[in-house]
C-alpha positions in Angstrom: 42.7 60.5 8.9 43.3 59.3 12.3 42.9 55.9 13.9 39.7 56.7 15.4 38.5 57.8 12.3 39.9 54.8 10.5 37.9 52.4 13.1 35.0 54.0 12.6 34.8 53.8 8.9 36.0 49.8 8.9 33.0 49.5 11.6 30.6 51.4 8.9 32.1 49.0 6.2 31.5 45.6 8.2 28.0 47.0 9.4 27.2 47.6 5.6 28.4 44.4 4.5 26.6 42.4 7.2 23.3 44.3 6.2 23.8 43.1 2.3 24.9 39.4 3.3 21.7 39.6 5.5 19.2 40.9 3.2 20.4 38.5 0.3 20.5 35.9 2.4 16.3 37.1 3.3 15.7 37.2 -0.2 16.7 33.3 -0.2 14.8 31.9 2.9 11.5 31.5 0.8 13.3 29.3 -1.5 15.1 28.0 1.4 12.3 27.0 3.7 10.4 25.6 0.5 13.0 23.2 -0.6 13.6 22.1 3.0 9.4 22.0 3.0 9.5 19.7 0.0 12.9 17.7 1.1 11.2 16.7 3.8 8.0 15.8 2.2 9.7 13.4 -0.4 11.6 11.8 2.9 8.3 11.0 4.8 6.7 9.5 1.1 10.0 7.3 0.6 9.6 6.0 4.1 5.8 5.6 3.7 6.1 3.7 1.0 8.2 1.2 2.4 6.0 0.4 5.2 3.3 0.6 3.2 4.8 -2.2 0.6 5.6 -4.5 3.8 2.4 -4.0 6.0 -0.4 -2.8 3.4 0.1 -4.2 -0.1 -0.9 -7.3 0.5 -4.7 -6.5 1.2 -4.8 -2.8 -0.8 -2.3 -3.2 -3.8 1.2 -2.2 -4.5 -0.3 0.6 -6.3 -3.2 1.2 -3.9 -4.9 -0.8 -6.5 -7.2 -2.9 -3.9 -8.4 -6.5 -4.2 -11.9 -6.7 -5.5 -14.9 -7.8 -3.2 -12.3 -7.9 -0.1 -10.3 -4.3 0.0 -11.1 -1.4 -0.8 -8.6 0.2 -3.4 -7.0 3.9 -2.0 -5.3 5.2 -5.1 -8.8 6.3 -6.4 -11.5 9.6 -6.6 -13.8 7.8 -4.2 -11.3 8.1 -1.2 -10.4 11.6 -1.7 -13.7 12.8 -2.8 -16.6 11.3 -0.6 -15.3 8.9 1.9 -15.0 11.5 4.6 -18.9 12.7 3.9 -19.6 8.6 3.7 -18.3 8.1 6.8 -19.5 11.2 8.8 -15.9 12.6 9.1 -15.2 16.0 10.2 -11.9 16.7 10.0 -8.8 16.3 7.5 -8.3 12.9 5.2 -4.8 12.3 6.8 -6.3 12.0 10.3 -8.9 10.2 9.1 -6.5 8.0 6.9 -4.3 7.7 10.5 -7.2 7.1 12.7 -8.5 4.1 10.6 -4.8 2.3 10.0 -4.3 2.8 13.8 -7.5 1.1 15.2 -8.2 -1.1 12.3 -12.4 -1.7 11.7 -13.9 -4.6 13.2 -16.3 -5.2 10.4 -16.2 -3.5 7.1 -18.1 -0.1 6.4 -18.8 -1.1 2.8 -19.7 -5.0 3.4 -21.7 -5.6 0.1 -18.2 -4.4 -1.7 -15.5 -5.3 0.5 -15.7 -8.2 3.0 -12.4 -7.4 4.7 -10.2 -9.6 6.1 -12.3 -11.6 8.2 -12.8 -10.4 11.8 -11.7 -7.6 12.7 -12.2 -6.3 8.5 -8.8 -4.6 9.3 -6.6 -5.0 11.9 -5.2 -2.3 14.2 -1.7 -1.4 13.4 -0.8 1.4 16.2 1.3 -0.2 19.4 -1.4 2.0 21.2 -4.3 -1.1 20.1 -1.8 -3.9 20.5 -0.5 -3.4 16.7 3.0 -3.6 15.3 3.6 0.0 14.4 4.3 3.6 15.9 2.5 6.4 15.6 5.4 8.2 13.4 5.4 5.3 11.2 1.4 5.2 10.7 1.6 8.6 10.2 4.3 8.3 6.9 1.9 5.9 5.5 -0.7 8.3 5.6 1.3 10.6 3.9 2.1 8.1 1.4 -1.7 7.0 0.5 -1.7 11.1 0.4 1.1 11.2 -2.3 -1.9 9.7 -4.7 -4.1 12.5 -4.7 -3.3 13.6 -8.0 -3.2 10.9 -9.6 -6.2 9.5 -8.4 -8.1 13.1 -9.5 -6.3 12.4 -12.7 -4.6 15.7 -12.1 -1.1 14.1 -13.5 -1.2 11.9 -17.0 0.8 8.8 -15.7 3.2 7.3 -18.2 2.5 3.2 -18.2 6.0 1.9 -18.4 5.8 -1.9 -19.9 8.0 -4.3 -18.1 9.3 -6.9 -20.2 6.7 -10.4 -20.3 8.8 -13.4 -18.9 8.7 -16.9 -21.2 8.1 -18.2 -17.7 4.6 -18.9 -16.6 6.1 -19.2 -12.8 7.6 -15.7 -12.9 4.4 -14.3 -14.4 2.4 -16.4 -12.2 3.9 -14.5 -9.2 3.4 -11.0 -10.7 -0.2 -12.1 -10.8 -0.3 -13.4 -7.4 1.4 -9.8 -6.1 -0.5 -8.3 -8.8 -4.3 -9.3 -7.4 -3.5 -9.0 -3.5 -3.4 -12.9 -2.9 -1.1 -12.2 -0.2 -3.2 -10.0 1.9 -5.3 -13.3 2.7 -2.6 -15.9 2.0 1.1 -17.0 3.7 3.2 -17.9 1.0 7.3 -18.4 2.3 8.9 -14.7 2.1 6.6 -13.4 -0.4 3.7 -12.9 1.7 2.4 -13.3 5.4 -1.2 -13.3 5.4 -3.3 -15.6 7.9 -6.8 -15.3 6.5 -6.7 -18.0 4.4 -4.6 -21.3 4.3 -0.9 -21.6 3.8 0.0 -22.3 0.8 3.8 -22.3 0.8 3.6 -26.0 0.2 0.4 -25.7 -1.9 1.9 -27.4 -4.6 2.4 -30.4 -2.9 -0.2 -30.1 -0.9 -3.1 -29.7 -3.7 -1.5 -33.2 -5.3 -3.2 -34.7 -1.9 -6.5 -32.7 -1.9 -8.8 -34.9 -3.6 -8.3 -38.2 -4.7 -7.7 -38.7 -8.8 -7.4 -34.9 -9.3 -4.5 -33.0 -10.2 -3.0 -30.2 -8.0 -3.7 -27.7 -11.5 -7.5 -29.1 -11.3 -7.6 -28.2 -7.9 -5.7 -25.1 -7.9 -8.4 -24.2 -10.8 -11.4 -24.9 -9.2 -10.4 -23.5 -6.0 -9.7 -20.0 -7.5 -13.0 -19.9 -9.4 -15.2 -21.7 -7.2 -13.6 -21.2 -3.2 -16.5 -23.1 -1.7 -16.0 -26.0 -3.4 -13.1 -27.1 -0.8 -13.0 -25.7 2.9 -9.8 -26.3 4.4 -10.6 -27.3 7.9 -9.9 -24.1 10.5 -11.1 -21.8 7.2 -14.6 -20.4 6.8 -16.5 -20.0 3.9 -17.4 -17.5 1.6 -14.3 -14.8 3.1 -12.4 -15.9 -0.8 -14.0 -13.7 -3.4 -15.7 -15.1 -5.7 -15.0 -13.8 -9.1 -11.7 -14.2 -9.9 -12.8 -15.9 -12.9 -14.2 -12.4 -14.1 -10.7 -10.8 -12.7 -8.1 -12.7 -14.4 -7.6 -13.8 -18.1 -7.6 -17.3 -18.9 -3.5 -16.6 -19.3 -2.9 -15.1 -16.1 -5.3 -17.9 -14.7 -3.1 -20.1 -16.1 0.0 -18.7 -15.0 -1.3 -18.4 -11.3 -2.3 -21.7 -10.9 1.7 -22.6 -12.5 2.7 -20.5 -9.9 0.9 -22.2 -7.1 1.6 -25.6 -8.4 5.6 -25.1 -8.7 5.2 -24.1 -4.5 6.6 -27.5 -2.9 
């Protein structure tokens, strides 16, 4: 066989070996391009869910849960069901989900429900209306509050995992504080930031001086069942739901106002 002859039949060889590697290497891309589709995907959730804990918890819930008469919950049927036809929305949940965390609502679509934060009901969040957030990051949120679609259709069966109860009525009393969105309304040191209602990062302290011959717990008491009872001046009335007493057992009452009372 001569050279040229040799030559051509290594070029045949590499030609037919490209042509396999590139044909098995088509057969992959589908699983290729779908774990990349999916990687991506979990990336944007896991990011959402971080801004969400540190910007929306406070009003909707860790878990989407919501805060009764004041936010609406968005880990439920209602959102990803009928909202859009409430509303009059035309397009996709996601932008719809993006439009309203970017502008916010200046007064509450659902007021005999939820109240809102005050005015505006919801703040803007995009830099574009003076908020603190890109559009990126409102937009991983959105896929986040997403991410609860099936479970909110109940197309999952969730797994409750039981934490272990503390002996300390403190520690519980801040699980029920997280737990019930007091920080969507309340500042409270680190744990919380909200501005709707007063401080109360002192509030144990403070309560002591409230009203004269009763006890910061009396006062922490009556002020969660009954909020009208005690305007703090530069507050308004009637923004504090008022049926807490309906929402909380006498045990987590108890361990909430234990929590409040140890803030000094």
């Amino acid at each position: 066989m001569s050279r040229v002859q040799v030559e051509i039949a290594l070029g045949f060889l590499l030609v037919m070996a490209t042509s396999i590697i590139l044909l098995v290497y088509g057969f992959n891309e589908p699983n290729r391009m779908e774990a990349f589709a999916m990687a991506q995907e979990a990336h944007a959730i896991e990011v959402g869910a971080a801004l969400y804990e540190s910007n929306c918890s406070g009003c909707h819930g860790l878990q989407g849960q919501g805060v009764p008469g004041l936010c609406p919950p968005l880990n439920d049927r209602h959102l990803f069901t009928d909202r859009l036809k409430e509303v009059g929305w035309s397009g996709a949940l996601e932008d719809y989900i993006v439009a309203t965390i970017s502008s916010g609502r200046v007064v509450s679509t659902r007021p005999d429900q939820y109240v809102g934060g005050g005015r505006p009901a919801m703040p803007a969040w995009s830099e574009k209306y003076g908020g603190p957030l890109r559009e990126d990051q409102i937009r991983y949120i959105a896929r986040y509050v997403m991410n609860w679609e099936a479970t909110a259709l109940q197309q999952v069966e969730l797994i409750e995992i039981v934490s272990p109860v503390s002996d300390d009525p403190v520690v519980r009393g801040q699980a029920v504080y997280q737990k019930n969105g007091c920080g969507g309304c309340h500042t409270l040191g680190a744990l919380s930031a909200g501005v709707v209602g007063p401080n109360l990062t002192q509030i144990g302290a403070v309560a002591e001086t409230r009203k004269e011959g009763v006890s910061a717990e009396d006062y922490l008491r009556e002020s969660i069942l009954n909020p009208n009872a005690y305007i703090v001046e530069g507050f308004q009335p009637d923004i504090m739901p008022k049926n807490y007493g309906d929402l909380l057992t006498p045990e987590d009452l108890d361990d909430l106002i234990a929590f409040l009372a140890a803030q000094k």
